[in-house]
MOPAC internal coordinates of N, CA, C and O (Angstrom, degrees):
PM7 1SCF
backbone

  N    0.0000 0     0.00 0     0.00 0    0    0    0
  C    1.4532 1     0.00 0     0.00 0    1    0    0
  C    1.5310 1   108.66 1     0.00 0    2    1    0
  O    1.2310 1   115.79 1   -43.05 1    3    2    1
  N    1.2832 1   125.60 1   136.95 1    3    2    1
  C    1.2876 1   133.63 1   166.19 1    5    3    2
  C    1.3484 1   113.22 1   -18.82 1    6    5    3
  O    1.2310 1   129.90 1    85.19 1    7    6    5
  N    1.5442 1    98.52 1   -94.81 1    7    6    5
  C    1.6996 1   111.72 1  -177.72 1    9    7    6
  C    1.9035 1   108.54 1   -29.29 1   10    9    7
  O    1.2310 1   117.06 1   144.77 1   11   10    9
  N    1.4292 1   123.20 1   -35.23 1   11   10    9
  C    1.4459 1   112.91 1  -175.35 1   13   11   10
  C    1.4443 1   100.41 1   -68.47 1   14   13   11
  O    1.2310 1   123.51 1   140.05 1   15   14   13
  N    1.5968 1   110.88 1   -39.95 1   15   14   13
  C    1.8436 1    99.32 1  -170.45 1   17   15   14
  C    1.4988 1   119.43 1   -86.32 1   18   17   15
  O    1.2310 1   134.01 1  -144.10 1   19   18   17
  N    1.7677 1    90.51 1    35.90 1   19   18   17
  C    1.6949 1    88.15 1   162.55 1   21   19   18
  C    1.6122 1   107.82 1  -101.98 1   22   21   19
  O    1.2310 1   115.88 1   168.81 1   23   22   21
  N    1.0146 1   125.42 1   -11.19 1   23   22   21
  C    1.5275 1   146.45 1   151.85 1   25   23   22
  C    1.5945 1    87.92 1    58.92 1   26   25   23
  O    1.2310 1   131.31 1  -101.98 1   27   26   25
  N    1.6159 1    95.77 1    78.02 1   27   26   25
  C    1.4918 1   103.96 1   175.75 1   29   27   26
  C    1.1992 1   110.16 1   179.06 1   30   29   27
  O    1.2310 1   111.46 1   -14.53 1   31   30   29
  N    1.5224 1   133.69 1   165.47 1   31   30   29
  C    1.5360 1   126.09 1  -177.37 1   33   31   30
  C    1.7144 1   106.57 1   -67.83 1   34   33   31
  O    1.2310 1   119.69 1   -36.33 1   35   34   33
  N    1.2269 1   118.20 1   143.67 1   35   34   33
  C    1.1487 1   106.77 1   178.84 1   37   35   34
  C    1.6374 1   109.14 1  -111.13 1   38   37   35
  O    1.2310 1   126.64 1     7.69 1   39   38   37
  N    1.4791 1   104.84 1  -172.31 1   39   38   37
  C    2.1250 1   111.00 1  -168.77 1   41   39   38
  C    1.0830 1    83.49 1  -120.91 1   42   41   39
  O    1.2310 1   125.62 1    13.55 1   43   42   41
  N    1.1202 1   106.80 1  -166.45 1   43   42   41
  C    1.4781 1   144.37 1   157.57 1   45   43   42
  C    0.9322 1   111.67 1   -66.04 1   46   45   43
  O    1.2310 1   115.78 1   106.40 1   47   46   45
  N    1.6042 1   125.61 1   -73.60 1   47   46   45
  C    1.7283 1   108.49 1   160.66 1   49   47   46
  C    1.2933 1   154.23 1   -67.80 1   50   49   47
  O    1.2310 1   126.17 1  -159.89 1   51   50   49
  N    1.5631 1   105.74 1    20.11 1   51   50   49
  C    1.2358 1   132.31 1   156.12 1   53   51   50
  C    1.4805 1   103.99 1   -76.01 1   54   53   51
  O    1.2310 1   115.03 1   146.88 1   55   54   53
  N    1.3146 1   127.03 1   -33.12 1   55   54   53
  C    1.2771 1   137.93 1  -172.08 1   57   55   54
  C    1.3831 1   123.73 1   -91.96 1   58   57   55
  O    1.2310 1   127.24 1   162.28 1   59   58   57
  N    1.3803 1   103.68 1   -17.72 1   59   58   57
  C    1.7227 1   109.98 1   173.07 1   61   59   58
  C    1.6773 1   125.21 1   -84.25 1   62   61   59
  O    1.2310 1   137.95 1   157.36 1   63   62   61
  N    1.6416 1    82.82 1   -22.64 1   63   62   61
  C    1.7312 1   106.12 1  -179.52 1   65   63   62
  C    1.8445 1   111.35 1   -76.91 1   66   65   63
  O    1.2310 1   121.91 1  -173.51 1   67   66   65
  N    1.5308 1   113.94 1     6.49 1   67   66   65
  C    1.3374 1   110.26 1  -154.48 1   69   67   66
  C    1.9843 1    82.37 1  -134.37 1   70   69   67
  O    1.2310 1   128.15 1   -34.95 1   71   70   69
  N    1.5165 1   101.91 1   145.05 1   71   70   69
  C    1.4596 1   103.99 1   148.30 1   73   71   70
  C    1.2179 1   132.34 1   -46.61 1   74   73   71
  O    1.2310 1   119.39 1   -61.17 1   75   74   73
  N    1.4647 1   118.77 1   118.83 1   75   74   73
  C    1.8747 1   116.87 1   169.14 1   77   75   74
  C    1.0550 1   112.56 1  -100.07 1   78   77   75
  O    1.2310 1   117.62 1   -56.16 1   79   78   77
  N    1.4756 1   122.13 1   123.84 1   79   78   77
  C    1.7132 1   108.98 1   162.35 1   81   79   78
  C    1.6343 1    96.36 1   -86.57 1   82   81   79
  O    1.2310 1   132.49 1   -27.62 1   83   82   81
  N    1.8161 1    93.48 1   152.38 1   83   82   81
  C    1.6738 1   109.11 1   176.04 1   85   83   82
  C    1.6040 1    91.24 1  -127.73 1   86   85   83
  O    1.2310 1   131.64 1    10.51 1   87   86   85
  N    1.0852 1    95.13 1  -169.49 1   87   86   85
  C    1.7629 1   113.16 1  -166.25 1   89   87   86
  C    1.6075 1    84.11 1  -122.22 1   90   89   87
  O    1.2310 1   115.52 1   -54.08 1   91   90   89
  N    1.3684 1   126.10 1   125.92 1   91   90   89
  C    1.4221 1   116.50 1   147.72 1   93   91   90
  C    1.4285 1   134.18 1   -54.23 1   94   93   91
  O    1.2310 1   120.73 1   -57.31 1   95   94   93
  N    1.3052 1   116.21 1   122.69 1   95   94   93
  C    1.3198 1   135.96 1   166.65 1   97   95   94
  C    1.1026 1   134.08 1   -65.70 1   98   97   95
  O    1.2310 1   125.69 1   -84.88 1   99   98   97
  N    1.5252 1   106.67 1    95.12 1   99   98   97
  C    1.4921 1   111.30 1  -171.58 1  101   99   98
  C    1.4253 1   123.27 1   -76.83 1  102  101   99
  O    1.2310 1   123.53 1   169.60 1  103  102  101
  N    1.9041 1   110.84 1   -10.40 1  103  102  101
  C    1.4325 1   126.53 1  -173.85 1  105  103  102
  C    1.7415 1    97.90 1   -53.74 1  106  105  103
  O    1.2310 1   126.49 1    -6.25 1  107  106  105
  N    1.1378 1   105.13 1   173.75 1  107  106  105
  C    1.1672 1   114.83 1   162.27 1  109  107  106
  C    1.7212 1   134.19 1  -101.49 1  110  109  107
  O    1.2310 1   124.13 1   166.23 1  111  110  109
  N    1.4945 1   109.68 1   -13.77 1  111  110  109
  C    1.2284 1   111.85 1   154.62 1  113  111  110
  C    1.8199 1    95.74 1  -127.57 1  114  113  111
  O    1.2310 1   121.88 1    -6.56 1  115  114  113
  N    1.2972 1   114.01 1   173.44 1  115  114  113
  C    1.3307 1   141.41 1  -169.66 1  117  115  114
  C    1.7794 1   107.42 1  -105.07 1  118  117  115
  O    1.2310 1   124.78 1   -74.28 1  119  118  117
  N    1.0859 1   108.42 1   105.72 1  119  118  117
  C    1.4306 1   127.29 1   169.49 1  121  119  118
  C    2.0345 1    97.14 1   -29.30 1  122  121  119
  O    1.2310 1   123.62 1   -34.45 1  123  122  121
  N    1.5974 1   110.67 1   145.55 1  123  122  121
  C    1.2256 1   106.60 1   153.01 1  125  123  122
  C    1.4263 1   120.18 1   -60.75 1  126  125  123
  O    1.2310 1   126.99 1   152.42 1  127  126  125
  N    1.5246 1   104.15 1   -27.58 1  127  126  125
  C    1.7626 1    97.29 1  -152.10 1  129  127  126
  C    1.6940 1    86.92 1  -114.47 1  130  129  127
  O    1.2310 1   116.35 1  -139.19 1  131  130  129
  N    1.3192 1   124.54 1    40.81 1  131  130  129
  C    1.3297 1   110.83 1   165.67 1  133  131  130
  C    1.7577 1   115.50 1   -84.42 1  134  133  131
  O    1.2310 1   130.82 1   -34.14 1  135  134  133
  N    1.4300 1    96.72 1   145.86 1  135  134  133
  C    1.3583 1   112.46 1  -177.81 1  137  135  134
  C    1.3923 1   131.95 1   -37.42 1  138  137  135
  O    1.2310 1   123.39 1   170.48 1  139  138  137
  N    1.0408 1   111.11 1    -9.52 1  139  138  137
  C    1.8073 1   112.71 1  -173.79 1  141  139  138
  C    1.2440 1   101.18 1  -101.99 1  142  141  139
  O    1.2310 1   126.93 1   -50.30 1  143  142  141
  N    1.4215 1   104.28 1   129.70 1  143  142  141
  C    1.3969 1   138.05 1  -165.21 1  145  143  142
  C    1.7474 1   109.79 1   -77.71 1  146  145  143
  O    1.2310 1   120.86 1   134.11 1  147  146  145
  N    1.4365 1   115.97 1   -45.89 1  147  146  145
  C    1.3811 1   108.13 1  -143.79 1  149  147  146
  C    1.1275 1   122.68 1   121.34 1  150  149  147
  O    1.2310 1   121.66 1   176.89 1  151  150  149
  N    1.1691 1   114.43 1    -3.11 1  151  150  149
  C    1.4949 1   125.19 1  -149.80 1  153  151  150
  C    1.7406 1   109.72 1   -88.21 1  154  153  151
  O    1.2310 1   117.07 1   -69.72 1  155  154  153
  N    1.2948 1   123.18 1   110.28 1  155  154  153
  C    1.4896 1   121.05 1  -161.32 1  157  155  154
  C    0.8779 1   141.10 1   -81.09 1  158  157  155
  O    1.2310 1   124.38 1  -152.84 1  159  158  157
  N    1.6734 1   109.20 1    27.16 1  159  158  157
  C    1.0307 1   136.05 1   110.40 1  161  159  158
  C    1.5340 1   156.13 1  -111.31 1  162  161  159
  O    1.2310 1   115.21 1   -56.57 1  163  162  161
  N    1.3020 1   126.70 1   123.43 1  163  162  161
  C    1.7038 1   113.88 1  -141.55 1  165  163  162
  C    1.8750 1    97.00 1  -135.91 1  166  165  163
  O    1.2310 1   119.12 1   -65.28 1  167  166  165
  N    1.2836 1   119.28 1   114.72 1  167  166  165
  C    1.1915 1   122.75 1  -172.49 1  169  167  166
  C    1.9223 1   101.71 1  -108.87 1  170  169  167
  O    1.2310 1   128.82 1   -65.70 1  171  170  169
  N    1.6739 1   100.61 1   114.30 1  171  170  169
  C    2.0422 1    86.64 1  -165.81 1  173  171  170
  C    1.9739 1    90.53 1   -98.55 1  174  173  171
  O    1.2310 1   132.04 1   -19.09 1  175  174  173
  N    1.6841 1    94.35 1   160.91 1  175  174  173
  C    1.7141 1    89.55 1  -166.44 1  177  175  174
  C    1.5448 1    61.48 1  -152.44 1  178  177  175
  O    1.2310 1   127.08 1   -32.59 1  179  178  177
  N    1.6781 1   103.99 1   147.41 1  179  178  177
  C    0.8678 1   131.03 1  -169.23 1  181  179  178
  C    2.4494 1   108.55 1  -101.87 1  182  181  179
  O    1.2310 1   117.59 1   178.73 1  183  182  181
  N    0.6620 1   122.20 1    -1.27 1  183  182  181
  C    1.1024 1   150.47 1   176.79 1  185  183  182
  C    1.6798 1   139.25 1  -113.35 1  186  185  183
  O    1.2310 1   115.87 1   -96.92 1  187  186  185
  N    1.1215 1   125.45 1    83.08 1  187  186  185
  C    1.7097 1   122.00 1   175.19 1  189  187  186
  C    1.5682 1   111.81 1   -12.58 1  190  189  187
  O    1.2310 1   130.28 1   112.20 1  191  190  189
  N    1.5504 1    97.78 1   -67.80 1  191  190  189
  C    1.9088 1   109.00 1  -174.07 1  193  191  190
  C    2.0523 1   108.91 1   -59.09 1  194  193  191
  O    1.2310 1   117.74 1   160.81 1  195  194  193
  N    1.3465 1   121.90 1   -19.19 1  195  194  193
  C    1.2148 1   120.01 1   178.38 1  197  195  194
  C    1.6724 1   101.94 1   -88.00 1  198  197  195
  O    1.2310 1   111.21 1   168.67 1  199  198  197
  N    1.2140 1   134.14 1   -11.33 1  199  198  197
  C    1.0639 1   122.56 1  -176.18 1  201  199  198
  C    1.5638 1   105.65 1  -118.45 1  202  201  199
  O    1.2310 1   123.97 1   170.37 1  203  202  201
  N    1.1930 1   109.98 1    -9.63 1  203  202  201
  C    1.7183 1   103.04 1   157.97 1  205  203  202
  C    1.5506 1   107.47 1   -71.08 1  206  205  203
  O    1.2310 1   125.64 1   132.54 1  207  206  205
  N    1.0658 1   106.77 1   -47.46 1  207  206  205
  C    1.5190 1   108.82 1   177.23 1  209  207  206
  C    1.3935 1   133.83 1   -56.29 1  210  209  207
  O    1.2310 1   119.90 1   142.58 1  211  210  209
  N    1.4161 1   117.79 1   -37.42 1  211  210  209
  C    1.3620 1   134.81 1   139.23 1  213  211  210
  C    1.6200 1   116.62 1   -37.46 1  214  213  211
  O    1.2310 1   115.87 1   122.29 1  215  214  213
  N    1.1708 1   125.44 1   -57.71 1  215  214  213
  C    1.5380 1   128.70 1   159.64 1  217  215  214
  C    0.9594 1   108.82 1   -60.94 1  218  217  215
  O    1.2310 1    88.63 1  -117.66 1  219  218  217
  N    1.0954 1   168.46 1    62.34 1  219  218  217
  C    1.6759 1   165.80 1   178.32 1  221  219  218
  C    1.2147 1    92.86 1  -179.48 1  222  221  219
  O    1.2310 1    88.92 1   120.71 1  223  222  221
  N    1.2942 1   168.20 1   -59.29 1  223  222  221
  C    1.3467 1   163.38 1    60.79 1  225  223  222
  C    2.1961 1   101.19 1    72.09 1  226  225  223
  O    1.2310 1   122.11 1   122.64 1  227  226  225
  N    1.1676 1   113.56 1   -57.36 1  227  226  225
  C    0.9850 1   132.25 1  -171.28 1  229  227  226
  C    1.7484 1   113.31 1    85.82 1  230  229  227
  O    1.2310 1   127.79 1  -137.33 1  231  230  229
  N    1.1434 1   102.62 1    42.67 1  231  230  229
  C    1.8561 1    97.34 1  -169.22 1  233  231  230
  C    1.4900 1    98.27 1   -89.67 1  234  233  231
  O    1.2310 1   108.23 1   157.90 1  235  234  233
  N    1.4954 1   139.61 1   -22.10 1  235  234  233
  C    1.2500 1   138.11 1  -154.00 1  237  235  234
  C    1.1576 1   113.96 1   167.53 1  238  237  235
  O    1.2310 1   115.81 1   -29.06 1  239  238  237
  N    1.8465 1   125.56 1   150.94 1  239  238  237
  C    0.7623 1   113.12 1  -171.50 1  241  239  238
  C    1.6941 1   116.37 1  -112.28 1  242  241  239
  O    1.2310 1   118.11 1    -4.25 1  243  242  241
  N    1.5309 1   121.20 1   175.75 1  243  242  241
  C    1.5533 1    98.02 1  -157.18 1  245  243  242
  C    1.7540 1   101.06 1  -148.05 1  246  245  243
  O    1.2310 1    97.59 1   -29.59 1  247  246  245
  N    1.2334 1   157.52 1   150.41 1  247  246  245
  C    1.0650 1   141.76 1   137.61 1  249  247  246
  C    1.2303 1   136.48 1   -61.85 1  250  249  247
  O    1.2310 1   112.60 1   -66.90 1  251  250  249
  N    1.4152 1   131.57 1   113.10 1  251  250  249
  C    1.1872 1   137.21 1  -161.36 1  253  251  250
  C    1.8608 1   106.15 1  -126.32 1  254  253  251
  O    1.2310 1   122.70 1   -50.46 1  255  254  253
  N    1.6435 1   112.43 1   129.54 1  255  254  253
  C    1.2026 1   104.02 1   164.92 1  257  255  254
  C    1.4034 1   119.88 1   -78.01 1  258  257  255
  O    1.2310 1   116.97 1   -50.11 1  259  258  257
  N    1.7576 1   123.37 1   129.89 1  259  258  257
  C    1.3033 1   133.33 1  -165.77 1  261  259  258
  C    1.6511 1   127.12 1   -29.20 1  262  261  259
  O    1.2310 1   131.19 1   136.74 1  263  262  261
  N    1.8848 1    96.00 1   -43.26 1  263  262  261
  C    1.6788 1    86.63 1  -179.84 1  265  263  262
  C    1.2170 1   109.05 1   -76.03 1  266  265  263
  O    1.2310 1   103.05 1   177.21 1  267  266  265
  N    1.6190 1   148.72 1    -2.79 1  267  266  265
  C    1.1609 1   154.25 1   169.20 1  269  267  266
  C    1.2351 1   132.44 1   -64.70 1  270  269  267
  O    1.2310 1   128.13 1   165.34 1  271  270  269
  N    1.6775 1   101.95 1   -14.66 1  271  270  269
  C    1.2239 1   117.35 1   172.70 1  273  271  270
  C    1.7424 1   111.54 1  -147.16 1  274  273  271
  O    1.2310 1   127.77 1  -148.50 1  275  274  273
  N    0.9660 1   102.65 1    31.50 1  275  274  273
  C    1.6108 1   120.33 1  -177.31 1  277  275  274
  C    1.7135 1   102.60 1   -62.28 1  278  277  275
  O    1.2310 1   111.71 1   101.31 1  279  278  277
  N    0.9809 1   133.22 1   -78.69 1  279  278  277
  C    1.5444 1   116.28 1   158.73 1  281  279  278
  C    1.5984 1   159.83 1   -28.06 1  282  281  279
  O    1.2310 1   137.41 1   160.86 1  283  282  281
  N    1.7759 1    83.88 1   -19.14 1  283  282  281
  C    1.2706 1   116.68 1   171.88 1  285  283  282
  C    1.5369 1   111.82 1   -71.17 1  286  285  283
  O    1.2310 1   130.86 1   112.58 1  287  286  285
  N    1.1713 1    96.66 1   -67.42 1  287  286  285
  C    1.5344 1   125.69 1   163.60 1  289  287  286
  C    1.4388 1   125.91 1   -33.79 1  290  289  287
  O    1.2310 1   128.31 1   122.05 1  291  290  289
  N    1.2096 1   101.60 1   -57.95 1  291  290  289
  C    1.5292 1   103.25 1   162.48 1  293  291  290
  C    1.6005 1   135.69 1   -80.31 1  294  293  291
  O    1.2310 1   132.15 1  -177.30 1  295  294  293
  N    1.2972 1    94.14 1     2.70 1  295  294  293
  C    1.5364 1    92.60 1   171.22 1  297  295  294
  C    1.4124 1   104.51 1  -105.79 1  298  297  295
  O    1.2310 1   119.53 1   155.97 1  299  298  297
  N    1.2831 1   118.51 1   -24.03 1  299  298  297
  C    1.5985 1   127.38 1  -173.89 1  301  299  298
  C    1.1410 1   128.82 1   106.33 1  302  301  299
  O    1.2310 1   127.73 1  -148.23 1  303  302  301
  N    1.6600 1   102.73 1    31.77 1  303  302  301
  C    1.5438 1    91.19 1  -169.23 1  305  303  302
  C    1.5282 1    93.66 1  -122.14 1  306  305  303
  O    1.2310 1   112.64 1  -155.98 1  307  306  305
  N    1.5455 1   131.51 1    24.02 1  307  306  305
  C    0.8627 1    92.46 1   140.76 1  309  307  306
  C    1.8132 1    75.71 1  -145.59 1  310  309  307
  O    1.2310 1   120.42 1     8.23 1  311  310  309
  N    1.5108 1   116.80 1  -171.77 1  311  310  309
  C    1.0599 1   137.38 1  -140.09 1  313  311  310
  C    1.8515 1   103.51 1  -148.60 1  314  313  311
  O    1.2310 1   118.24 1   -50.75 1  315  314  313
  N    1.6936 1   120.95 1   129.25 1  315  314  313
  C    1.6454 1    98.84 1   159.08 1  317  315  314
  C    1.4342 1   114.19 1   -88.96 1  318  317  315
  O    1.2310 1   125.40 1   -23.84 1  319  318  317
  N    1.6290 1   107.23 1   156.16 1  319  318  317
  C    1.4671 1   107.42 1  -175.46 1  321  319  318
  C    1.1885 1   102.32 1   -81.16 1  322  321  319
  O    1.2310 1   116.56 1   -21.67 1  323  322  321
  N    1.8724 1   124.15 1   158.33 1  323  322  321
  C    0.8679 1   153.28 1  -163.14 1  325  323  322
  C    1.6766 1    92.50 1   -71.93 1  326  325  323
  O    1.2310 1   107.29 1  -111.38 1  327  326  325
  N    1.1462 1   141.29 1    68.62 1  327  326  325
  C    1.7442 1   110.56 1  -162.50 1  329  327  326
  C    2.0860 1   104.73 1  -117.41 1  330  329  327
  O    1.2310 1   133.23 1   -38.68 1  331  330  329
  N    1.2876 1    92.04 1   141.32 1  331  330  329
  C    1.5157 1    91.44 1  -165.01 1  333  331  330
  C    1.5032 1   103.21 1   -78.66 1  334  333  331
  O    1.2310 1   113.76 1   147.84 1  335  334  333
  N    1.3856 1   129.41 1   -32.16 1  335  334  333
  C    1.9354 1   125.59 1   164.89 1  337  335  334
  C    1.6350 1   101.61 1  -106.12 1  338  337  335
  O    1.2310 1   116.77 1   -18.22 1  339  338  337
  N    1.2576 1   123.74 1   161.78 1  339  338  337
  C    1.4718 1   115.35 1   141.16 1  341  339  338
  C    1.2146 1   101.93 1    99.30 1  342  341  339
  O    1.2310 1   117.33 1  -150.31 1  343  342  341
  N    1.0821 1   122.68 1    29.69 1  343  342  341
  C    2.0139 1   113.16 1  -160.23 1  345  343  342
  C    1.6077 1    95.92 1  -120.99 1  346  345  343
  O    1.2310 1   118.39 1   173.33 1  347  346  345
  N    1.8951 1   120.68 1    -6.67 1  347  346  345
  C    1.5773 1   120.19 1   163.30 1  349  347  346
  C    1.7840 1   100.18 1  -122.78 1  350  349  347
  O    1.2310 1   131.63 1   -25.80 1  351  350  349
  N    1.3864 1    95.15 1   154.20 1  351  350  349
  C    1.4835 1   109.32 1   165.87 1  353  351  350
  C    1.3527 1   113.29 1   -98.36 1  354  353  351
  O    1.2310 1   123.18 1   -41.50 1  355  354  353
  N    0.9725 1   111.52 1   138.50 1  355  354  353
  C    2.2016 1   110.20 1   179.25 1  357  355  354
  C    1.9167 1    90.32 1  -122.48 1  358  357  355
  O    1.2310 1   124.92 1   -57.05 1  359  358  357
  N    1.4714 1   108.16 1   122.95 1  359  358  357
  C    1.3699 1   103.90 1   150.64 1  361  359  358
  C    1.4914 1   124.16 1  -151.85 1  362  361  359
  O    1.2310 1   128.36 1   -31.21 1  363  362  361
  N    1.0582 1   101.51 1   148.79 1  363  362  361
  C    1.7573 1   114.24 1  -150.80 1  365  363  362
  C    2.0911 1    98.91 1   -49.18 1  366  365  363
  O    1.2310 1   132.03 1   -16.84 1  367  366  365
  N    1.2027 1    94.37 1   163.16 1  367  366  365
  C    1.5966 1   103.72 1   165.55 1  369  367  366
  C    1.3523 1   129.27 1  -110.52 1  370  369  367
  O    1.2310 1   106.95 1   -35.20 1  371  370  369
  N    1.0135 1   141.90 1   144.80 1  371  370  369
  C    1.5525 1   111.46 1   167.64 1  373  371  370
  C    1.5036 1    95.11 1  -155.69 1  374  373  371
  O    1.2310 1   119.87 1   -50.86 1  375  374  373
  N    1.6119 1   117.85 1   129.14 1  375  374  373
  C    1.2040 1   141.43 1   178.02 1  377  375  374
  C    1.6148 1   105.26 1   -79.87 1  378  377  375
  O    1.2310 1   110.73 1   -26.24 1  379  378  377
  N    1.3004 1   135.04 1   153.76 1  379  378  377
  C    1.0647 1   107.42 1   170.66 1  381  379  378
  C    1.4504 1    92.01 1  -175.76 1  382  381  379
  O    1.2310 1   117.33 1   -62.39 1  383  382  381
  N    2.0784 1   122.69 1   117.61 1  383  382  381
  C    1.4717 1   104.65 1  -166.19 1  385  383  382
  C    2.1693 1    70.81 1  -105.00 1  386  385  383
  O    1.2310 1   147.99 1    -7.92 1  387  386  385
  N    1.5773 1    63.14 1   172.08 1  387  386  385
  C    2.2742 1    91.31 1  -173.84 1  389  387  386
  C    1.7784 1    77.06 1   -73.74 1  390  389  387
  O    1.2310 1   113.76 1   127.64 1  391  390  389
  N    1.4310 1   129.42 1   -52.36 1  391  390  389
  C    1.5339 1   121.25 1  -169.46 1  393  391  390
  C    1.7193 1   103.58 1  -173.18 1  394  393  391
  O    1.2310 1   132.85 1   -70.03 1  395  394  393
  N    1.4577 1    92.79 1   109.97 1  395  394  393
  C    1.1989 1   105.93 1  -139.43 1  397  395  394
  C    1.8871 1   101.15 1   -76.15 1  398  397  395
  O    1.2310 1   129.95 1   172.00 1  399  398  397
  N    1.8815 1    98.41 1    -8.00 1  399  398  397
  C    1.3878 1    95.26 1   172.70 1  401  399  398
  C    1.5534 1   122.78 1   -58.70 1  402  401  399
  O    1.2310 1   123.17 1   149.42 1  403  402  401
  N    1.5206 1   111.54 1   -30.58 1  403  402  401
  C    1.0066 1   112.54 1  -170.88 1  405  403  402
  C    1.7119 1   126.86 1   -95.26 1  406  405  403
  O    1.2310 1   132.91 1  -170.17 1  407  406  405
  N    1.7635 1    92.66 1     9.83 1  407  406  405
  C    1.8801 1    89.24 1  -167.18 1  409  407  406
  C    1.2253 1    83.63 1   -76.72 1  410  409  407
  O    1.2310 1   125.71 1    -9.12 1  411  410  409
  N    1.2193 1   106.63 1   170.88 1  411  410  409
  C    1.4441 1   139.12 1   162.60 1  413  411  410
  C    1.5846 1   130.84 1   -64.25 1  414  413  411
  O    1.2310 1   124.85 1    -5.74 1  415  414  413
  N    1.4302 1   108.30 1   174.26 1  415  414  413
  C    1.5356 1    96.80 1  -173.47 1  417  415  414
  C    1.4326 1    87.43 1   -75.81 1  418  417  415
  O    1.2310 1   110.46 1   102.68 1  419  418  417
  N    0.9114 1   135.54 1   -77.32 1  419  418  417
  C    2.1140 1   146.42 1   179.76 1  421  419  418
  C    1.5434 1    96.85 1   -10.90 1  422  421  419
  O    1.2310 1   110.62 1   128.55 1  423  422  421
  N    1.5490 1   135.24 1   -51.45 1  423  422  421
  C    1.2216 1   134.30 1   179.16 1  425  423  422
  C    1.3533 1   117.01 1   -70.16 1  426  425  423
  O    1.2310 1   115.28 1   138.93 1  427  426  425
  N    1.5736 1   126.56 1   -41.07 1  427  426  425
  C    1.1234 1   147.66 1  -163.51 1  429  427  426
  C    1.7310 1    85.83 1   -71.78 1  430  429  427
  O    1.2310 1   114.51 1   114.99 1  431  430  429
  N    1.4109 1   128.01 1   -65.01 1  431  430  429
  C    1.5385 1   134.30 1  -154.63 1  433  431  430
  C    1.3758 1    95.71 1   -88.51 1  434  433  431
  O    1.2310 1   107.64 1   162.27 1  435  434  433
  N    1.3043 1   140.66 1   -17.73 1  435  434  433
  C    1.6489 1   117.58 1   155.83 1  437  435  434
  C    1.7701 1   126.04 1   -85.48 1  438  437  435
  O    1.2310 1   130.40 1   171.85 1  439  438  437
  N    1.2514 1    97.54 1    -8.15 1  439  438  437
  C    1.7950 1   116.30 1   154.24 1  441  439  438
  C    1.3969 1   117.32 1   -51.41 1  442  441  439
  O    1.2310 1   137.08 1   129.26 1  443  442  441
  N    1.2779 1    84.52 1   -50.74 1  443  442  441
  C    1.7609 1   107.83 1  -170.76 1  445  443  442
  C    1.2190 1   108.61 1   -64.70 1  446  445  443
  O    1.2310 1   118.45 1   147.73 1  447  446  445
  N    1.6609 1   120.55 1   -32.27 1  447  446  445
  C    1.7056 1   117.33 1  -147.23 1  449  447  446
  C    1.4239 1    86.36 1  -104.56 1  450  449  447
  O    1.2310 1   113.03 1   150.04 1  451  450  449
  N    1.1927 1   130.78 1   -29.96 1  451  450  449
  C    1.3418 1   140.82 1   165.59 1  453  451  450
  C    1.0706 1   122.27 1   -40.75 1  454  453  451
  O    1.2310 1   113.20 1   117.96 1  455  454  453
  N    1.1675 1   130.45 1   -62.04 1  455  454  453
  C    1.5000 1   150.45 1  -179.73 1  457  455  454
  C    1.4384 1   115.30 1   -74.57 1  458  457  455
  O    1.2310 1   124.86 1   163.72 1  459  458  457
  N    1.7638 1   108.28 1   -16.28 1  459  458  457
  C    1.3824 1    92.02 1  -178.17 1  461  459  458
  C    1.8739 1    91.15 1   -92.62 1  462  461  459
  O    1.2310 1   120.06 1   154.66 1  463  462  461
  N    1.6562 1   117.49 1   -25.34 1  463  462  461
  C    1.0355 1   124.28 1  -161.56 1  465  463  462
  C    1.9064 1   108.86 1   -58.51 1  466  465  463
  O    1.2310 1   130.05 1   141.96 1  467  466  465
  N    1.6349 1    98.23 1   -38.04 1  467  466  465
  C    1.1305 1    96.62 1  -172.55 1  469  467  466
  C    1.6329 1   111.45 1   -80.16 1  470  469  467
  O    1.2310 1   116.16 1   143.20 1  471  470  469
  N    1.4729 1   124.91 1   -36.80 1  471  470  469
  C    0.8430 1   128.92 1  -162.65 1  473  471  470
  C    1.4300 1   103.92 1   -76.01 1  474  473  471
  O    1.2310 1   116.26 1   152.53 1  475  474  473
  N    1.3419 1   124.71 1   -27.47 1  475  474  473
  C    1.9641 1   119.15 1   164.16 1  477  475  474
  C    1.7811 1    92.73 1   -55.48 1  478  477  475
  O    1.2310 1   126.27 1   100.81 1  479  478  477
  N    0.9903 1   105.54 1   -79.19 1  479  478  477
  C    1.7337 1   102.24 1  -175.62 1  481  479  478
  C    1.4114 1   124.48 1   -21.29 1  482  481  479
  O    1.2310 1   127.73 1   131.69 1  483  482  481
  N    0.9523 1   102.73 1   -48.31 1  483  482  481
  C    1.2847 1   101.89 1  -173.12 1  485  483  482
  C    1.4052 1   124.54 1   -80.87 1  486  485  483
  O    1.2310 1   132.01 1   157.36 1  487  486  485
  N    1.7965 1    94.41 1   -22.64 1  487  486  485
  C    1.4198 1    96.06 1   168.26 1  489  487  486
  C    1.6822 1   111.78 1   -68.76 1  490  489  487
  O    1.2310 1   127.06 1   131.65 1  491  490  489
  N    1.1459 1   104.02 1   -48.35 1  491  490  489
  C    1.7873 1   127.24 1  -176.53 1  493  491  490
  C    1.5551 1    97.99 1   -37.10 1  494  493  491
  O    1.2310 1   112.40 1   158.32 1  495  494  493
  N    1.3008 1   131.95 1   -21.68 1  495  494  493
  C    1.8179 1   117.30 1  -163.14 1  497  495  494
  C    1.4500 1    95.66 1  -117.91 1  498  497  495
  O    1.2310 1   120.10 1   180.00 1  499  498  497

């Protein structure tokens, strides 16, 4: 892929100068912190698995969370970019029962596994 044979940390405007694939957005408004850059060129694919494939392909480059492309990765076909900001996503959590008297034990114990999940993490960084 291009952007790798600049064999250097890259910006943001290293990144605007290059094709992005995005995932179409079916929301009805657009996150502040959604992934698309600006980038002037922007190819939208309606599918996760069509835009891994597009990256493996080398048509553009894309943000992907790791287990999503964990195979990819390990065989080598695809690669993370060298990037000097922007190279993790952070996005908020929020648990939230309709009334929490009434969840269940099954609701109650994936609350639980949640909270412990995040709270190792968070210690971990």
């Amino acid at each position: 892929m291009p952007l790798h044979q600049l064999a250097r940390t890259l910006t943001a405007q290293d990144l605007r100068r290059h094709r992005q694939l995005v995932i179409r957005d079916s929301g009805s408004v657009r996150s502040r912190n959604a992934p698309w850059l600006g980038a002037g060129q922007r190819w939208t694919v309606s599918h996760k698995a069509t835009q891994i494939h597009a990256a493996v392909m080398g048509l553009g480059f894309a943000w992907f969370a790791q287990d999503t492309i964990r195979t990819e990765l390990a065989q080598g076909l695809l690669k993370p970019l060298p990037l000097r900001e922007g190279a993790q996503a952070y996005a908020q959590l929020y648990l939230v029962f309709a009334d929490r008297d009434y969840a269940g034990p099954g609701a109650q114990r994936l609350a639980g596994i949640l909270r412990e999940q995040v709270k190792a993490a968070c210690q971990g960084s």
